[in-house]
N, C-alpha and C positions, 0 to 999 in steps of 0.2 A: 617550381613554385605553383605553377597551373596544377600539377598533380594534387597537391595539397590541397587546396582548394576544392578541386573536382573531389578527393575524398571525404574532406568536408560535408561537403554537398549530398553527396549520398549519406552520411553516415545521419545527417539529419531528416532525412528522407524514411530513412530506416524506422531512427529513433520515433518519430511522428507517427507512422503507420503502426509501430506497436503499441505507443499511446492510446491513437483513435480504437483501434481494437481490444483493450478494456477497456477503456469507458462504455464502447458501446455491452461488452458483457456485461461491464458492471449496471448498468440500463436498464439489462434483461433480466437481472434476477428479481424475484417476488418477493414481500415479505418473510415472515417468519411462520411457519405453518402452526397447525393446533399442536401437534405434536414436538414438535419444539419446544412451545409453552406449558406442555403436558409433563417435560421431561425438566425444564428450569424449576418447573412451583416443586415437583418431585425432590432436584435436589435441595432446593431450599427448605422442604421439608426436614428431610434427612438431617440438614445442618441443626437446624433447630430441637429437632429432638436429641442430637447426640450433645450439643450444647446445652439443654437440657439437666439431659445423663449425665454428662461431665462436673458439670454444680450443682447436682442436687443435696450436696450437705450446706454448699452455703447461702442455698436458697430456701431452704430451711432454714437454718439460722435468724435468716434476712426475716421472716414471712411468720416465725415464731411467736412472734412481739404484736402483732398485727393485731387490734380490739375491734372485732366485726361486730358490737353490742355497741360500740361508739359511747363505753364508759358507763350503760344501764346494767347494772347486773342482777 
């Protein structure tokens, strides 16, 4: 039964030390650099224009009807 215990013992000795050592990486890391956000706005780009491409008949359609004279003609 002591054995038990004594393994116990260690194994949360273990588990706690791997703990503490990410958190403390997790600590050290920095934000997000320019280049990170250089590469997210890029993809969101991308998405938007292929979204875009992708309806541009029914945004046409949509945008057809639209009176930019605001009914003066």
């Amino acid at each position: 039964m002591v054995t038990l215990f004594q393994s116990l013992y260690t194994l949360s000795l273990v588990a706690g030390e791997r703990v503490s050592g990410r958190v403390t990486s997790l600590k050290e890391e920095r934000g997000a650099s320019a280049v990170e956000y250089a590469l997210l706005v890029g993809l969101i780009a991308a998405a938007v224009v292929s979204a875009v491409t992708f309806f541009r008949p029914m945004l046409e359609g949509l945008f057809q009807n639209v009176d930019v004279n605001g009914g003066q003609d």
